[in-house]
C-alpha beads as a LAMMPS data file, in Angstrom:
LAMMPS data file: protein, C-alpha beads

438 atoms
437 bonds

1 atom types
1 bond types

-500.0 500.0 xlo xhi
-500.0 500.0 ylo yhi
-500.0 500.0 zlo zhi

Masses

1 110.0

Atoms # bond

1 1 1 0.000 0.000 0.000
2 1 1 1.754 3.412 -1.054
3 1 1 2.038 5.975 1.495
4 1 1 1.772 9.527 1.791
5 1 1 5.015 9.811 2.487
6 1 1 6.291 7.565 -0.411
7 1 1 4.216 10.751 -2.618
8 1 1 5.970 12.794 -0.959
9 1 1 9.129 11.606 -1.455
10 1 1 9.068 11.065 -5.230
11 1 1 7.467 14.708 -5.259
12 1 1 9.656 16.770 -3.674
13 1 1 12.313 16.480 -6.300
14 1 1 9.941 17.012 -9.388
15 1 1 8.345 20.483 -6.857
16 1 1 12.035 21.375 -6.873
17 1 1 12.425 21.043 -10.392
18 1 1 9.163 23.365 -11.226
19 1 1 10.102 25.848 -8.615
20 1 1 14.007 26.708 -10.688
21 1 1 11.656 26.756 -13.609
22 1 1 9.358 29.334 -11.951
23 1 1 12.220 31.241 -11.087
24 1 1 13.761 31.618 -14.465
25 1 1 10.625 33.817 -15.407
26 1 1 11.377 36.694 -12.722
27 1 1 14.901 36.789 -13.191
28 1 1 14.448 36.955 -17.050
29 1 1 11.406 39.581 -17.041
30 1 1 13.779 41.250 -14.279
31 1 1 16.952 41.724 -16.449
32 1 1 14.414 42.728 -19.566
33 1 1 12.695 45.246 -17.555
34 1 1 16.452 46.721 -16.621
35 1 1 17.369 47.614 -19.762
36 1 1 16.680 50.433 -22.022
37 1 1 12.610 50.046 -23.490
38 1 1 11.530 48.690 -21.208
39 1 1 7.991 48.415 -21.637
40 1 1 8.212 47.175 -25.424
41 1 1 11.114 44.909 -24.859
42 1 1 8.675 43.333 -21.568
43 1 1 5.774 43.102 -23.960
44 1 1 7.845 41.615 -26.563
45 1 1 9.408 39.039 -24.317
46 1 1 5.737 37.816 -23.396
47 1 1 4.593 37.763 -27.221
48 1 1 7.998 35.379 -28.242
49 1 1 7.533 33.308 -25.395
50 1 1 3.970 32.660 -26.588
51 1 1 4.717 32.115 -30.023
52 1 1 7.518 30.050 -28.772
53 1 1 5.850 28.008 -26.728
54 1 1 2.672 27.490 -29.395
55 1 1 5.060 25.865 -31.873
56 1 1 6.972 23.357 -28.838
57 1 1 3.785 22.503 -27.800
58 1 1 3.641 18.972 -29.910
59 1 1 6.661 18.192 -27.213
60 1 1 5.817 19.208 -23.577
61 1 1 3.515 15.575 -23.437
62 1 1 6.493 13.634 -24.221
63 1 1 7.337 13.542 -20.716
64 1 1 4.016 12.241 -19.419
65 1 1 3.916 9.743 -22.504
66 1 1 7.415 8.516 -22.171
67 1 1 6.732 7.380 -18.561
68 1 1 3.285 5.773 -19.288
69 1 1 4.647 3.845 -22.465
70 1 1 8.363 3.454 -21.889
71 1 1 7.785 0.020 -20.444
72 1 1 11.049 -1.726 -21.236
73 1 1 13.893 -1.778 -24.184
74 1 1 11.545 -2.284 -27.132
75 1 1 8.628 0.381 -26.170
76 1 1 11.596 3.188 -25.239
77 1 1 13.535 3.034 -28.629
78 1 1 10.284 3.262 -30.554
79 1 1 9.566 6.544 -28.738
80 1 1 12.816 7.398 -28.783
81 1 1 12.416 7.601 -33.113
82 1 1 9.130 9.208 -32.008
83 1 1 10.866 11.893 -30.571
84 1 1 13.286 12.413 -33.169
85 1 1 10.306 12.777 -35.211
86 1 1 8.580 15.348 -33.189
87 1 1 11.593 17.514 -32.745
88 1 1 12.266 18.076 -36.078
89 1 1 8.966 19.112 -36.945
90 1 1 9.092 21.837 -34.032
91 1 1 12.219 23.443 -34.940
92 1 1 11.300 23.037 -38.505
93 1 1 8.149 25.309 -37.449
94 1 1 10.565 27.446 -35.382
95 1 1 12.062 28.145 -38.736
96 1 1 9.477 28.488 -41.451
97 1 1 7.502 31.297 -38.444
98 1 1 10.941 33.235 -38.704
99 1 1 10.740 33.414 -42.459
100 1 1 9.719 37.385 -42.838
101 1 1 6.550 37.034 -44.528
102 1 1 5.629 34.849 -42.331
103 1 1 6.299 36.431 -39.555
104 1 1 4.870 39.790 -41.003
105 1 1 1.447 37.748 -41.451
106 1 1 1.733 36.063 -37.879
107 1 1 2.606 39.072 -36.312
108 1 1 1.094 42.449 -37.633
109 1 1 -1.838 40.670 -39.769
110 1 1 -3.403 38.124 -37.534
111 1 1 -2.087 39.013 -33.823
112 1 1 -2.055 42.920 -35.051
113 1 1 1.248 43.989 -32.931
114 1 1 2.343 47.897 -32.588
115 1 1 5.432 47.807 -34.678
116 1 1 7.923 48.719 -32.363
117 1 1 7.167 45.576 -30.473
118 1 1 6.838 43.280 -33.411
119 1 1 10.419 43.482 -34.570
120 1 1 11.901 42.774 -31.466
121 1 1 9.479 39.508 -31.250
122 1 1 10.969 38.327 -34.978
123 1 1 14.684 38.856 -32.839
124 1 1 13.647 37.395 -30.061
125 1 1 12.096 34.108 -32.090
126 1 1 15.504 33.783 -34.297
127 1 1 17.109 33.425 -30.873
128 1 1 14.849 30.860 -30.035
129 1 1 15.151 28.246 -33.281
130 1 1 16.806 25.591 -31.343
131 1 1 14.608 25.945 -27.753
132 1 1 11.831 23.531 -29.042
133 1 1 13.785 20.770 -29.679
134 1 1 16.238 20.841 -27.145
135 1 1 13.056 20.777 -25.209
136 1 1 11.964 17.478 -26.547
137 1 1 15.119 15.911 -25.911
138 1 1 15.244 16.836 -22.472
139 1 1 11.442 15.565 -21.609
140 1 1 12.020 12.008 -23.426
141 1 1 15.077 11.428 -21.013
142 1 1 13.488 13.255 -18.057
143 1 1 10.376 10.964 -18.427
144 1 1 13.075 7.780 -18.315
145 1 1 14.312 8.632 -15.155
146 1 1 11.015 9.430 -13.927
147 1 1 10.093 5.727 -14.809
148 1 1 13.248 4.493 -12.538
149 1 1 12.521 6.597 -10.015
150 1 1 15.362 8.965 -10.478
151 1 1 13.501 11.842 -9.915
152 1 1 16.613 13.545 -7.788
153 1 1 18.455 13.924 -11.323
154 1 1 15.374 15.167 -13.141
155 1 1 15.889 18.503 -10.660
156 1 1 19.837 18.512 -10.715
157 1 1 19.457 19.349 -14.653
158 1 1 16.930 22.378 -13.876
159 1 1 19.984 23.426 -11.702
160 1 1 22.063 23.324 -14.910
161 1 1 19.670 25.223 -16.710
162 1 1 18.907 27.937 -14.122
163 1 1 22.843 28.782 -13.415
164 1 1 23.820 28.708 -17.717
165 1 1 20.255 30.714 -18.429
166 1 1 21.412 33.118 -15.393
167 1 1 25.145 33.375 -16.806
168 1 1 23.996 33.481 -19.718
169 1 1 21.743 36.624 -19.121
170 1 1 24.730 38.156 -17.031
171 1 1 27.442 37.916 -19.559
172 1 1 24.896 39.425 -22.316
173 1 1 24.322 42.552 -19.606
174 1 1 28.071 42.790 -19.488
175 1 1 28.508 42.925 -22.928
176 1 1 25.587 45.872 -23.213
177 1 1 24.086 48.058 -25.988
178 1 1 21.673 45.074 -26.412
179 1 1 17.837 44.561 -26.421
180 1 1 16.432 43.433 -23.772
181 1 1 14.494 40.831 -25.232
182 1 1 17.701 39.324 -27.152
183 1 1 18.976 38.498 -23.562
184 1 1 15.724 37.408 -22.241
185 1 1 15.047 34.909 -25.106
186 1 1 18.347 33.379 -25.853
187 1 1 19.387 32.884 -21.966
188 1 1 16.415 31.037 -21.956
189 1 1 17.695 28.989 -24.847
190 1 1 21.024 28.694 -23.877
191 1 1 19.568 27.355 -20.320
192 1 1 17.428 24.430 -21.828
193 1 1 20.121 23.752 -24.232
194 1 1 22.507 23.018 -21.583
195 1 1 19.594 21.123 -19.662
196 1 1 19.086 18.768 -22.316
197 1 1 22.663 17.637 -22.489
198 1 1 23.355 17.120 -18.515
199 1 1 19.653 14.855 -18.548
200 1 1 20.658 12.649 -21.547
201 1 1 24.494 12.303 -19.177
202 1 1 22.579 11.940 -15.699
203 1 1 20.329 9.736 -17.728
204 1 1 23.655 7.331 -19.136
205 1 1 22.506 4.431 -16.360
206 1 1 18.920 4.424 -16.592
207 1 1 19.673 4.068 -20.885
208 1 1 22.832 1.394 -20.156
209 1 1 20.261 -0.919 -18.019
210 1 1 17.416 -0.621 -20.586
211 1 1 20.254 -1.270 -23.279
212 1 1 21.265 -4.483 -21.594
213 1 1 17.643 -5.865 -21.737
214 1 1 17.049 -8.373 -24.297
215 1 1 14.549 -8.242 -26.543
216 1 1 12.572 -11.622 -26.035
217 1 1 11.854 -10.498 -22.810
218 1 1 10.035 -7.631 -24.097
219 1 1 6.346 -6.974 -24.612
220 1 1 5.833 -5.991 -28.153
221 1 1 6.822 -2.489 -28.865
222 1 1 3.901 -0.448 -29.397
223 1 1 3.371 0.694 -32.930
224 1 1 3.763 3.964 -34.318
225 1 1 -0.517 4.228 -35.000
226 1 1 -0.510 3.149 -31.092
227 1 1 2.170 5.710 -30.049
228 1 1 0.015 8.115 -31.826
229 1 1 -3.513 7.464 -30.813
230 1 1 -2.035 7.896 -27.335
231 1 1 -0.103 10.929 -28.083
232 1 1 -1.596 13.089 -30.409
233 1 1 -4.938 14.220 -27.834
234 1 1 -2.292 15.066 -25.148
235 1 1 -0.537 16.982 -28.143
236 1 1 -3.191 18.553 -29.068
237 1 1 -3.967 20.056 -25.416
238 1 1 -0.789 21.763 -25.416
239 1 1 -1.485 23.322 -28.635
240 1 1 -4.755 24.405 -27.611
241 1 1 -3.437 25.515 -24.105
242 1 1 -0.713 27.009 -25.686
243 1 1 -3.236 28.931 -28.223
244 1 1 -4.378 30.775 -25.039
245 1 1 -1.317 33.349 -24.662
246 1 1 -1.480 34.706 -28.202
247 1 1 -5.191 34.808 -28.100
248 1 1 -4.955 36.743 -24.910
249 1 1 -2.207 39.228 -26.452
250 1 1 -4.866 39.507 -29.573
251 1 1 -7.233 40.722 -27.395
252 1 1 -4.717 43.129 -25.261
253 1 1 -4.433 44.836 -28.344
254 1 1 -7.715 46.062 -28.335
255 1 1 -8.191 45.980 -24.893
256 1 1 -7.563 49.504 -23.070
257 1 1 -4.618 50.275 -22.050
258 1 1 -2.931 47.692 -24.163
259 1 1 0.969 48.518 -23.799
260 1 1 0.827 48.004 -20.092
261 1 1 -1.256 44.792 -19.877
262 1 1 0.357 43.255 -22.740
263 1 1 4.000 44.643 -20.631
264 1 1 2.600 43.862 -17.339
265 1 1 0.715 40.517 -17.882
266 1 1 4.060 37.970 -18.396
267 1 1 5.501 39.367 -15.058
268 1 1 1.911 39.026 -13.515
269 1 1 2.281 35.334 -14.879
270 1 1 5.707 34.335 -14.144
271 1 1 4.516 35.319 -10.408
272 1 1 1.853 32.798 -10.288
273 1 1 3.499 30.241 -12.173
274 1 1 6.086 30.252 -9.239
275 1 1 2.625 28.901 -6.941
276 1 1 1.161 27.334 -9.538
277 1 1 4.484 25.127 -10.176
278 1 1 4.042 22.739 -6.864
279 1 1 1.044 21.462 -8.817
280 1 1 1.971 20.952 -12.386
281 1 1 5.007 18.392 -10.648
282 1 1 2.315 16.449 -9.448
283 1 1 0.900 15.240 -13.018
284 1 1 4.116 13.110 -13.577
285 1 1 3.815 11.978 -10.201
286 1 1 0.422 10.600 -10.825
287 1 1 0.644 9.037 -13.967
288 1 1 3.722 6.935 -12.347
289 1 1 2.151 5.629 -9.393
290 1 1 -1.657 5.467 -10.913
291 1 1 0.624 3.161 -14.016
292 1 1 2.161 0.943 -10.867
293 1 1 -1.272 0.886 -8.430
294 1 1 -4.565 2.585 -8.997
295 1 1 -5.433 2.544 -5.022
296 1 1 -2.533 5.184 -4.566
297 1 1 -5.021 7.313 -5.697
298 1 1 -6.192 7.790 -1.620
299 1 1 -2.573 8.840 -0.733
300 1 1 -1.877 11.319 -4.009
301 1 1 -5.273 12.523 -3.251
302 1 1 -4.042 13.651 0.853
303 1 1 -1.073 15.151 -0.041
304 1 1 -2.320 17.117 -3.222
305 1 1 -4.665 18.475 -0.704
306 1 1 -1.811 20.050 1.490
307 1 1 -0.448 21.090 -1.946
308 1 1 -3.346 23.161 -2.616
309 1 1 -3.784 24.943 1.468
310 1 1 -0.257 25.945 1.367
311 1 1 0.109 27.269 -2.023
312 1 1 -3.536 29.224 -1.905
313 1 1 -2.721 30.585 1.546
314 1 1 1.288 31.513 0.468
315 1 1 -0.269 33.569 -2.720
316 1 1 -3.037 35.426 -0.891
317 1 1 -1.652 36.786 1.900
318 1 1 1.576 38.095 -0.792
319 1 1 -1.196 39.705 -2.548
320 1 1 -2.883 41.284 0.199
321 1 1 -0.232 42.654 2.033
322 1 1 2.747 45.406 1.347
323 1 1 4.824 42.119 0.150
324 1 1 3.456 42.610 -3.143
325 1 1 4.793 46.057 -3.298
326 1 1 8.355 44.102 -2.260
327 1 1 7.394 41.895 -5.092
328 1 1 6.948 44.106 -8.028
329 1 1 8.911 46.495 -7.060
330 1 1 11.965 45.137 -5.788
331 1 1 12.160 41.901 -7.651
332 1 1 10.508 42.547 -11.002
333 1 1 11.693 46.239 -10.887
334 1 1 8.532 47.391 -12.371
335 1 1 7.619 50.794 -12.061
336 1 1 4.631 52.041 -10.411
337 1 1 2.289 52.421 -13.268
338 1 1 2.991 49.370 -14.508
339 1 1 2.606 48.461 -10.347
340 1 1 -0.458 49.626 -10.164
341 1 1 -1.694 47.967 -13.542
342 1 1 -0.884 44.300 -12.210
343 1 1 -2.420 44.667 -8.658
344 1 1 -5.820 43.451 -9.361
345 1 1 -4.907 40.795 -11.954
346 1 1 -2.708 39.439 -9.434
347 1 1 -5.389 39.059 -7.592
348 1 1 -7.954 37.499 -9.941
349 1 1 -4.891 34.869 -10.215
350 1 1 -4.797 33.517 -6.924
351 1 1 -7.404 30.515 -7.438
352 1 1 -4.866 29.125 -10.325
353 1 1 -2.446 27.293 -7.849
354 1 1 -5.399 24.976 -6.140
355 1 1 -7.148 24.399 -9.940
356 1 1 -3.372 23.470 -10.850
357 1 1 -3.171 20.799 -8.177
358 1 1 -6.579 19.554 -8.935
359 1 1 -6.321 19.552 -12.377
360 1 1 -2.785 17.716 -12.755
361 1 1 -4.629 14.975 -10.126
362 1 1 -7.462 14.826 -12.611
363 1 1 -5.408 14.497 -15.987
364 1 1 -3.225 11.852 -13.904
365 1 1 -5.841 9.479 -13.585
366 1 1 -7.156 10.427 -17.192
367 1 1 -3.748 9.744 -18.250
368 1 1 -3.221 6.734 -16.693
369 1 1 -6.809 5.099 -17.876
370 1 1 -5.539 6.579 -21.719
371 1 1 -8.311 8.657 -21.565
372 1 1 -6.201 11.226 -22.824
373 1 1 -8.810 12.816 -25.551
374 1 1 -10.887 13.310 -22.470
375 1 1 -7.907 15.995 -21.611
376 1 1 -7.911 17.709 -25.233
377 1 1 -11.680 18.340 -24.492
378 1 1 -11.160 19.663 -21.381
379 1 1 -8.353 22.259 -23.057
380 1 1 -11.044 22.844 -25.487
381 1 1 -13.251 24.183 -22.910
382 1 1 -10.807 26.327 -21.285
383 1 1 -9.918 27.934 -24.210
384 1 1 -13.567 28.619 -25.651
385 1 1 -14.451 30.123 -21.601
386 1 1 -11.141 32.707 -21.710
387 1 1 -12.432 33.709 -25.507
388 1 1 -15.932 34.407 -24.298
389 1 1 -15.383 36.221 -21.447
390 1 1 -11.917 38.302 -23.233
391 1 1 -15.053 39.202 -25.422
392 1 1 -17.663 40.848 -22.623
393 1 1 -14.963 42.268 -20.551
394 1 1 -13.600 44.077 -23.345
395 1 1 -16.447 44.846 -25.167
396 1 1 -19.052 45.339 -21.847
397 1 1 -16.500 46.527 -19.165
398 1 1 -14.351 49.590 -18.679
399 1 1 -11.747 47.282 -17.433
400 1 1 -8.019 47.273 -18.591
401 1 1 -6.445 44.523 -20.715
402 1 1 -4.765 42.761 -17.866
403 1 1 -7.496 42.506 -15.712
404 1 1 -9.657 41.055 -18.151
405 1 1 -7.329 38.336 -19.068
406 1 1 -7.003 37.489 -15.286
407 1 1 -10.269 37.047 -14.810
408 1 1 -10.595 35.017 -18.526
409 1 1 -7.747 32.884 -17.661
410 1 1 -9.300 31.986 -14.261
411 1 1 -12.655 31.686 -15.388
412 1 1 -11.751 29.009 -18.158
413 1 1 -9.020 27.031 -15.853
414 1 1 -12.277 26.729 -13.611
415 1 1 -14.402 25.532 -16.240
416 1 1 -11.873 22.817 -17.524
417 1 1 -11.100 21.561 -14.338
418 1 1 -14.957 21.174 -13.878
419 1 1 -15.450 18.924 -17.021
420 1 1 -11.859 17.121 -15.938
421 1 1 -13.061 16.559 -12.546
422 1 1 -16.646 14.237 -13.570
423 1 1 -14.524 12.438 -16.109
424 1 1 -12.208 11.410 -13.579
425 1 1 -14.477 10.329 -10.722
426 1 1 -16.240 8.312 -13.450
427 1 1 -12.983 6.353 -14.006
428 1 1 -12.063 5.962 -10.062
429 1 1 -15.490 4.432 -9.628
430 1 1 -15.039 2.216 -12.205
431 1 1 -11.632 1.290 -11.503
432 1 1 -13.729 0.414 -7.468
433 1 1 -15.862 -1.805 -9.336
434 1 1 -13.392 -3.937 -10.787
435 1 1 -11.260 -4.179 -7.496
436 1 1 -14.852 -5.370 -6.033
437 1 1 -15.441 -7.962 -8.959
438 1 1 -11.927 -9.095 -9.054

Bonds

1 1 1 2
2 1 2 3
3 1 3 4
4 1 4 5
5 1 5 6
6 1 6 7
7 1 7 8
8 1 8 9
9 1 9 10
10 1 10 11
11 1 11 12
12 1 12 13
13 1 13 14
14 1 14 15
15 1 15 16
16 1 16 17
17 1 17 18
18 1 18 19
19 1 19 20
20 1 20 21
21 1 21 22
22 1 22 23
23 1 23 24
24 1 24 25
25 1 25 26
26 1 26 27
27 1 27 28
28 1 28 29
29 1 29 30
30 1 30 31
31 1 31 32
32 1 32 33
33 1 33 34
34 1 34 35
35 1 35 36
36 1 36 37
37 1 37 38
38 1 38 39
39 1 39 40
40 1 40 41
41 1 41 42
42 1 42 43
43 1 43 44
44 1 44 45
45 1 45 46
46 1 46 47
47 1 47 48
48 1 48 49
49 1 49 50
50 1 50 51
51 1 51 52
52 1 52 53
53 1 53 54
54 1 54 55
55 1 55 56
56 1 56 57
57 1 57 58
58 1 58 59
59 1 59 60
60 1 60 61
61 1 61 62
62 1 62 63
63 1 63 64
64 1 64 65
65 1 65 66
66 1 66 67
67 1 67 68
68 1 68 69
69 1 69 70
70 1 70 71
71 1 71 72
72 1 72 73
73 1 73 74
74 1 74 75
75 1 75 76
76 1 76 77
77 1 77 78
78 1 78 79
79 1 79 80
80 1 80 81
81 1 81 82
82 1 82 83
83 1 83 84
84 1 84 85
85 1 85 86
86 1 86 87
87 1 87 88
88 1 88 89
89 1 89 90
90 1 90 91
91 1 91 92
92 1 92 93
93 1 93 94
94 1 94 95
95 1 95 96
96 1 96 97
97 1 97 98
98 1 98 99
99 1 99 100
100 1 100 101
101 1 101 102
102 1 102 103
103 1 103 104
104 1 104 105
105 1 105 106
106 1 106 107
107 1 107 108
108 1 108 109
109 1 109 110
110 1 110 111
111 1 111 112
112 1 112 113
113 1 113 114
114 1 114 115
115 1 115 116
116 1 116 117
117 1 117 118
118 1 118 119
119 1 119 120
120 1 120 121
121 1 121 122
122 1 122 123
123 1 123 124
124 1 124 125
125 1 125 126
126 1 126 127
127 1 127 128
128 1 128 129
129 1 129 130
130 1 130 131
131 1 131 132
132 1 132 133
133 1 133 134
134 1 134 135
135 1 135 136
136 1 136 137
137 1 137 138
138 1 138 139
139 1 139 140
140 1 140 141
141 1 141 142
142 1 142 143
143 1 143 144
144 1 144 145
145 1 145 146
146 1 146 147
147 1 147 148
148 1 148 149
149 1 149 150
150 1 150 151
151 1 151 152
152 1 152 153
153 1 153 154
154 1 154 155
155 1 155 156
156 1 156 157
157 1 157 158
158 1 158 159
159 1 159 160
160 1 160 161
161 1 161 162
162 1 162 163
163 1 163 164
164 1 164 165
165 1 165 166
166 1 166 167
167 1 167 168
168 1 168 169
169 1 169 170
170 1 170 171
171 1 171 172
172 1 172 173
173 1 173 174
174 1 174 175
175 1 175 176
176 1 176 177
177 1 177 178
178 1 178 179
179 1 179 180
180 1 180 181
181 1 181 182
182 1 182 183
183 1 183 184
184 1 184 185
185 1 185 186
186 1 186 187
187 1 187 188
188 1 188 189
189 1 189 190
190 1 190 191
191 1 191 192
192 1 192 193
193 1 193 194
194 1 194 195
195 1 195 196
196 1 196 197
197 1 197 198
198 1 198 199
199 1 199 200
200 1 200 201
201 1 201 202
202 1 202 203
203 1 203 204
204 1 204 205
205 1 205 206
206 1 206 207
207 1 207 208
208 1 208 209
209 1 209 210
210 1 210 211
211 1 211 212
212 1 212 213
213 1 213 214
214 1 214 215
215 1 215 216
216 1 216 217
217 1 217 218
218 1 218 219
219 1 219 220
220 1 220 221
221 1 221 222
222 1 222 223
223 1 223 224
224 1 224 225
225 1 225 226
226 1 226 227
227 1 227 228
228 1 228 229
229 1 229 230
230 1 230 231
231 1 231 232
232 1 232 233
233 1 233 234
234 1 234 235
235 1 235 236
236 1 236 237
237 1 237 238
238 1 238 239
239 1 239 240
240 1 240 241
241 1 241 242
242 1 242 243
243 1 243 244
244 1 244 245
245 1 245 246
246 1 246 247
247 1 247 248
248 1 248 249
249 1 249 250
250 1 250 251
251 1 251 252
252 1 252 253
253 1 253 254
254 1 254 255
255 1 255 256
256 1 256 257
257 1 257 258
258 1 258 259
259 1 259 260
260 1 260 261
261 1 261 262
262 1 262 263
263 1 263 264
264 1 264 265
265 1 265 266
266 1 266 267
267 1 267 268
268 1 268 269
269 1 269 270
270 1 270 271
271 1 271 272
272 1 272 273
273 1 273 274
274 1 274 275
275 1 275 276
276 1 276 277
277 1 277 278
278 1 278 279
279 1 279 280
280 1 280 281
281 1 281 282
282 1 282 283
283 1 283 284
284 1 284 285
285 1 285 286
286 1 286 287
287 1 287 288
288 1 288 289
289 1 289 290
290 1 290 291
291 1 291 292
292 1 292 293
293 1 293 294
294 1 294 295
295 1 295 296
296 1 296 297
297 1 297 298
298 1 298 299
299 1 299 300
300 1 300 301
301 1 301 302
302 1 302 303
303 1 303 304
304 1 304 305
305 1 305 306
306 1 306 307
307 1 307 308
308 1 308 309
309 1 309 310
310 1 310 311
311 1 311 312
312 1 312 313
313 1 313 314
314 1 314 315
315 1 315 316
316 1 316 317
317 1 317 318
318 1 318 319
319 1 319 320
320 1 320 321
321 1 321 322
322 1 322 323
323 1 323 324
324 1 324 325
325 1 325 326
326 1 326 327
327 1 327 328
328 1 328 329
329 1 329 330
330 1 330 331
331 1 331 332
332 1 332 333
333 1 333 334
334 1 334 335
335 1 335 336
336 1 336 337
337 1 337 338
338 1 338 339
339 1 339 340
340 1 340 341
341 1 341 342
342 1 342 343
343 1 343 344
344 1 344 345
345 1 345 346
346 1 346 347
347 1 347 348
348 1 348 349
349 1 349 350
350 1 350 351
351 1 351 352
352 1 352 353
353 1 353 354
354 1 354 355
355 1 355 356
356 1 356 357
357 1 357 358
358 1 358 359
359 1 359 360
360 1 360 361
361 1 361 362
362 1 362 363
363 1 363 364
364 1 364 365
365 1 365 366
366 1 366 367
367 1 367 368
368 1 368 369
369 1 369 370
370 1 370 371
371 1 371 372
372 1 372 373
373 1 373 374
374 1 374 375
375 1 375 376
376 1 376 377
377 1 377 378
378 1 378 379
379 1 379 380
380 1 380 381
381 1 381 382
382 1 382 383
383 1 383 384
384 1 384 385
385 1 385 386
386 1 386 387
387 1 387 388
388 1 388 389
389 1 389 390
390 1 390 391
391 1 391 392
392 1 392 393
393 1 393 394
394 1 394 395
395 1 395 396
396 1 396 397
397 1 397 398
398 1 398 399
399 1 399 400
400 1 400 401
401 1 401 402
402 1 402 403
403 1 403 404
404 1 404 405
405 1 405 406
406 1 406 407
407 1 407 408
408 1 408 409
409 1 409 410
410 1 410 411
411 1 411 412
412 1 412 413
413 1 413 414
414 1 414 415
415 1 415 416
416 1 416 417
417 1 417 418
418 1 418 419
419 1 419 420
420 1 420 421
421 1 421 422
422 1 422 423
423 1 423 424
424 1 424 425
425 1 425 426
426 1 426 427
427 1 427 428
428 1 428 429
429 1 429 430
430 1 430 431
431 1 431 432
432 1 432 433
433 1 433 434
434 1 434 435
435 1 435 436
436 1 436 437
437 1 437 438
């Protein structure tokens, strides 16, 4: 019977691992808001990361599929090709979105970007070609040691990245007479880059004892059609989740005051994320020990629970006391307008690190069952709820930009985890009445 504690163990790691990836976003948005234009360099930053992370979407789920389907010798090399596969069509999009016509149609004609922001996105994108893919390297070994229960080297390579991104960022500063968002986005290359290459050398064991397994006493390696059918809806719901950031900066534009929110909103973001980290570890920690024994669903269930009171509480009383001043001000170095601006979104946020919790608990078990379309339809939802309500706010509301896409974002996160939420008790019931008949 799997304890709380055993959770907790295998947890902590994988929590340490989001938190250095939390922190990357407030030293990044820091350094950017340092330098010289501000504001459009900020807003620019937020706009290449979303683009960015749009086109690596097809590879964030190789993590979570790697670790359900990486079985033994036979089912890892086949998603090993898989993921050779995958990369190349991400940079290859990486690529073809940095062509200037293309970017000129992505850019000013369908996301409808002020001009001086727009061509420091197309510099901040070239930085980025190679980001995707190292990306996908990284999560196909990450998600072996995961499988082994290595989880302590999964965070020692987010150490790698965080010092070479921070270095990285320093050493640009030094240089100077740069753009801020050419040392925002390729630190953050340069950091994943370097994190890809000390997993796949942390990683040389785990590969040398799947290596020395022989193939008879595999089960047969799952098929490409197989690989797919599993893979593609969880692809899919990064896409779509990933869609959400440039429709949000879409409707910034129009949105008033549209500079500051679209300036103001990644900082407001990379805040959160810091809370709402704790709970996207725990997805990866479900889908391993749901894969092993669907009654540790009792003990992932308790200690998500403590997840979600001590992140909630953490967040609120930051953003109802003088520490967000600290915060913003100190930290972020944002000025006072754009202070002032990110208040009440911040605000509007603070129900996102509980639905995170909940929601990776849900998709665990959704995972686990390969109910993973169930997931796409959920991301569906979310996106379709943020739309409508970007849509009143802007259009009923005097509200600014920023606070409208706070309360959107919320709103739809809500709504998914909702739908998520009956899928998954459906499954845990039946997975009861099976123990019972067995």
């Amino acid at each position: 019977m799997i304890q709380t504690r055993d959770v907790v163990r295998f947890w902590l790691p994988l929590s340490f691992t989001w938190l250095m990836m939390a922190a990357e976003g407030p030293i990044l948005t820091s350094v950017v808001a340092r330098m010289s234009d501000a504001m459009f360099n900020l807003a620019a930053y937020g706009v290449t990361l979303a683009i960015g992370m749009l086109i690596e979407s097809p590879v964030i789920n190789l993590l979570s599929t790697t670790v359900a389907l990486a079985k033994d010798r036979a089912s890892a090399e086949q998603l090993k090709t898989f993921m050779w596969k995958v990369n190349i069509l991400v940079t290859v999009g990486m690529l073809v979105v940095c062509i200037p016509f293309v970017f000129d149609l992505v850019a000013y004609a369908a996301i409808g970007l002020d001009p001086n922001i727009g061509w420091r996105v197309h510099l901040g994108l070239m930085c980025m070609i190679l980001w995707p893919g190292a990306i996908g390297y990284r999560r196909y070994y990450q998600g072996l040691l995961i499988r082994h229960r290595q989880t302590r080297l999964v965070a020692y390579g987010t150490v790698v990245r965080l010092i070479t991104m921070a270095g990285s960022a320093g050493v640009l500063m030094l240089i100077g007479n740069m753009e801020g968002i050419i040392i925002g986005a390729a630190s953050i290359t340069s950091g994943v880059i370097w994190e890809a290459l000390a997993t796949r050398w942390m990683a040389k064991d785990v590969v040398r004892t799947i290596r020395a397994q022989s193939y008879d006493d595999c089960e047969p390696a799952p098929t490409d059609r197989q690989i797919m059918k599993f893979y593609i809806p969880l692809a899919m719901t990064s896409t779509v989740g990933f869609l959400v950031t440039p429709m949000v900066a879409f409707f910034l534009n129009r949105a008033p005051e549209a500079l500051a929110s679209l300036a103001v909103l990644p900082v407001v973001d990379s805040f959160v994320f810091f809370f709402r980290s704790f709970g996207f570890s725990y997805q990866e920690v479900g889908v391993a020990y749901l894969g092993m024994d669907r009654t540790s669903y009792p003990a992932l269930r308790k200690v998500g629970q403590w997840i979600v009171i001590a992140t909630t509480v953490t967040l609120v009383a930051i953003t109802a006391s003088p520490l967000l001043d600290l915060v913003y001000g100190g930290i972020y170095g944002l000025n006072a307008d754009l202070f002032q601006c990110g208040r009440i979104p911040t605000m509007l946020l603070t129900v996102l690190p509980a639905v995170a919790v909940l929601f990776s608990l849900q998709r665990s078990v959704l995972i686990a069952a390969h109910r993973t379309l169930v997931v796409t339809v959920s991301t569906v939802l979310e996106l379709v709820t943020i739309c409508l309500v970007m849509i009143l706010a802007i259009n009923v509301t005097p509200w600014t930009g920023a606070i409208a896409a706070a309360l959107a974002m919320s709103v739809g996160r809500v709504a998914a985890n909702g739908y998520s939420a009956v899928w998954s008790r459906r499954i845990r019931q039946a997975w009861t009445l099976q123990k019972e008949v067995n």
